[in-house]
C-alpha positions in Angstrom: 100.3 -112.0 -60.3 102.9 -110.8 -57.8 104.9 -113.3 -56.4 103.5 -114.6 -53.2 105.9 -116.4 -50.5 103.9 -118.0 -48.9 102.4 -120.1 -52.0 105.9 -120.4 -53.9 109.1 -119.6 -52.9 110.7 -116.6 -54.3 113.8 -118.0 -54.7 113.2 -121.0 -57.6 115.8 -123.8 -58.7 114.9 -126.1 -61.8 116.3 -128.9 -61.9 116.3 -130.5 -65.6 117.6 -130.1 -68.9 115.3 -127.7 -71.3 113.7 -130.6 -73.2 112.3 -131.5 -69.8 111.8 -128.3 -68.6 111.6 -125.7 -71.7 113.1 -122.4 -71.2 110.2 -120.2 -72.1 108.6 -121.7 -68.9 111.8 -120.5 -67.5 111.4 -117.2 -69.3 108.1 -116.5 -67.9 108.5 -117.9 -64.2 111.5 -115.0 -64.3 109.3 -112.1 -64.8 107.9 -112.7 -61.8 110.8 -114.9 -59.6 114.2 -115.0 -59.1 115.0 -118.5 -60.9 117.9 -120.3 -61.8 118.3 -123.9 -63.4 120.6 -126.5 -62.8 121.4 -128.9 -66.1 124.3 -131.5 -65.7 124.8 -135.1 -67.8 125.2 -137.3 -64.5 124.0 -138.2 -61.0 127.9 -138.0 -60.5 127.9 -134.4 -61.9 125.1 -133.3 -59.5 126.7 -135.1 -56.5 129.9 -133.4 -57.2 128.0 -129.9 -57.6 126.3 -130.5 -54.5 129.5 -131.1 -52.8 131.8 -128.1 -53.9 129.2 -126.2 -53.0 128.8 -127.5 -49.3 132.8 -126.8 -49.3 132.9 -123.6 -50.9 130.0 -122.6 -47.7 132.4 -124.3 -45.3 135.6 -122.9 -46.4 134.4 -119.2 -46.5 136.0 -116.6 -47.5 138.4 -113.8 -46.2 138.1 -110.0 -48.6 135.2 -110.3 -50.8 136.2 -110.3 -54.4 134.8 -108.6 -57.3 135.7 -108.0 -60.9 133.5 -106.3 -63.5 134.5 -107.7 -67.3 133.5 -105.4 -70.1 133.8 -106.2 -73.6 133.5 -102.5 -76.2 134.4 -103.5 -79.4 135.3 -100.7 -81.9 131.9 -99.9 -84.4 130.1 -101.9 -81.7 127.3 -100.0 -80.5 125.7 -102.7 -78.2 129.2 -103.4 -76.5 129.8 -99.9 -76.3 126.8 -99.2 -74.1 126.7 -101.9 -72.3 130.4 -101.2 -71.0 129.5 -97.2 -70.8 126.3 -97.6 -69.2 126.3 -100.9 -67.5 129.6 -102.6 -66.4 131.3 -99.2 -64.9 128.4 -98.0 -63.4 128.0 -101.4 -61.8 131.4 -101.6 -60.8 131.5 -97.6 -59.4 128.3 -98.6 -57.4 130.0 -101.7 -56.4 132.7 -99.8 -54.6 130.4 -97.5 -53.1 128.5 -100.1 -51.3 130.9 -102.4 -50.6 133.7 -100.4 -49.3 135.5 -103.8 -48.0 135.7 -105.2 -51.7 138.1 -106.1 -53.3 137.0 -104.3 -56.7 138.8 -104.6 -60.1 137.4 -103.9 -63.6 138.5 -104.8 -67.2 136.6 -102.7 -69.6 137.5 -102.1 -73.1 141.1 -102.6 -74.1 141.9 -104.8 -70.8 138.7 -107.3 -71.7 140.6 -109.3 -73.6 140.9 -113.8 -73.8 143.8 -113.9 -71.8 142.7 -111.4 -69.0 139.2 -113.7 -68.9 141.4 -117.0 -68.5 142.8 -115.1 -65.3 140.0 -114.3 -64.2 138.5 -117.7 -64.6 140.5 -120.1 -62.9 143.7 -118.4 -63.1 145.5 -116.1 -60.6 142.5 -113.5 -60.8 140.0 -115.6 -59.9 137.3 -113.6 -57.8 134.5 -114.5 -55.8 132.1 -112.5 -58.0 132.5 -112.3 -61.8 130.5 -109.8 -63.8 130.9 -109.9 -67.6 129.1 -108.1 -70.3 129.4 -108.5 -74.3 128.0 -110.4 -76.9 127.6 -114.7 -77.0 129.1 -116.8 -80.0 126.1 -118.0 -82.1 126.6 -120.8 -84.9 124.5 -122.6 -87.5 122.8 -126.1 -86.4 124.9 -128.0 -88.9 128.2 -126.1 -87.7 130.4 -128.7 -85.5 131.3 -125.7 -83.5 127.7 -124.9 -82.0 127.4 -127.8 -79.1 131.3 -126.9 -77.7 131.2 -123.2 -78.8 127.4 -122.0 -78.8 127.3 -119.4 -76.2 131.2 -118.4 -76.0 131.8 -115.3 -74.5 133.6 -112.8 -77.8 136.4 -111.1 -76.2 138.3 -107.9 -76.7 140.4 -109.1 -79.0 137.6 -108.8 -81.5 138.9 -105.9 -84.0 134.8 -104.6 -84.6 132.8 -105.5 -87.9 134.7 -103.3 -90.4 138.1 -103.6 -89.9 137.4 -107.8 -89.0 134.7 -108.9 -92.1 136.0 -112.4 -92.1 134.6 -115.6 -89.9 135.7 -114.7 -85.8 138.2 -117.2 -84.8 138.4 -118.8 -81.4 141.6 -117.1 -80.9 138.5 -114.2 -80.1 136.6 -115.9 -77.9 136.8 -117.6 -74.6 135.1 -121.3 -74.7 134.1 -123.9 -72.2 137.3 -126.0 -73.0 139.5 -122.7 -73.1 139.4 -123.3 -68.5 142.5 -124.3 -68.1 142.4 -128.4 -66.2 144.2 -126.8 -63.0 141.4 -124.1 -62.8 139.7 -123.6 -59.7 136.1 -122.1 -59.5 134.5 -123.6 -56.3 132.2 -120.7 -54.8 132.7 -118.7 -57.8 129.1 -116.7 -59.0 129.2 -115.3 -62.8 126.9 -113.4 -64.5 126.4 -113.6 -68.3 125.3 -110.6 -69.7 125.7 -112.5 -73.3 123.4 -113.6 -76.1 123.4 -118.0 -75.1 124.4 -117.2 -71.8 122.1 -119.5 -70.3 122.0 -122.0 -73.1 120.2 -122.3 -76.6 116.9 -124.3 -77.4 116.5 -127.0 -80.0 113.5 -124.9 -82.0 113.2 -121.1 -81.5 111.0 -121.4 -78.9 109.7 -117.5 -79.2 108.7 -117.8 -82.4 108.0 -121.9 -82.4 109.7 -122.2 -85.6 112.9 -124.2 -86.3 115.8 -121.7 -87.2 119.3 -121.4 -89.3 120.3 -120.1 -85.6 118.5 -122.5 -83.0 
């Protein structure tokens, strides 16, 4: 049914990791609400989201800042569209809107691991963060799938035929790629990335244990 305000909030939070709360319930709240989920390993983690959020609301900010991040890998056809037909067209309508923006875009051969690492945490850090490409997916016996599951496959990334060997991490940006000194409070990212939200114990669209969980 159509969402209804004044039954349930439009605007949904869950709070809970995905064995509590699986993500097809997620899934199918989405289609008709805007919902997001919080998931963190401590009380402590949550109190300290809570308060860099407070800060990042009490702190403000001056410009709005923007950057659009899009990954087109050579004899890639899903990166290739969705840098051609998502990211710049996002960006243009960006600047259109937002006139006072600060705008910048890295799309094809500037969407590489180190321009990412400015861009989180580093000198470019924006306010808004757009990114588009494909997630990092590994086997449930690879060591690499709890740190690395989800990792966002850069630029750097030569395409499928001239790269037909295991992708290094020296292609992809991971979680413990953020440099210590980074500083993210009041930054919002969006994932447009296979994992970006996280990954399920069983396939839970086909209810069926997989080689890619």
């Amino acid at each position: 049914q159509p969402a209804n305000p004044r039954r349930m909030p439009y605007y949904l939070l869950l709070v809970g990791d995905p064995e509590a709360i699986p993500y097809r319930f997620q899934y199918l709240l989405d289609i008709v609400y805007a919902v997001g989920r919080l998931h963190l390993q401590t009380p402590e983690a949550y109190e300290r989201y809570a308060w860099s959020v407070v800060e990042a609301e009490r702190v403000g900010a001056g410009t709005a800042r923007a950057a659009f991040f899009g990954v087109r890998n050579p004899d890639d056809r899903p990166t290739m569209l969705s840098a051609d037909h998502l990211v710049t067209p996002l960006a243009e309508a960006a600047a259109r809107r937002f006139p006072a923006w600060s705008i910048t875009r890295a799309v094809g051969a500037q969407a590489t691991k180190a321009e990412l690492a400015r861009l989180l945490g580093g000198d470019g850090t924006p306010d808004l963060l757009f990114l588009a490409g494909h997630g990092m997916g590994f086997p449930r016996d690879d060591p690499r799938q709890l740190p690395h599951q989800g990792a966002l496959l850069c630029q750097d990334w030569p395409g499928r035929l001239a790269w037909r060997k295991p992708i290094p991490h020296d292609f992809y940006f991971a979680g413990d790629d953020l440099s210590g000194e980074a500083r993210l409070s009041g930054l919002v990212v969006f994932l447009h990335a296979c994992y970006g939200a996280g990954t399920p114990r069983t396939d839970d669209v086909l209810g069926r244990v997989g080689e890619r969980p």
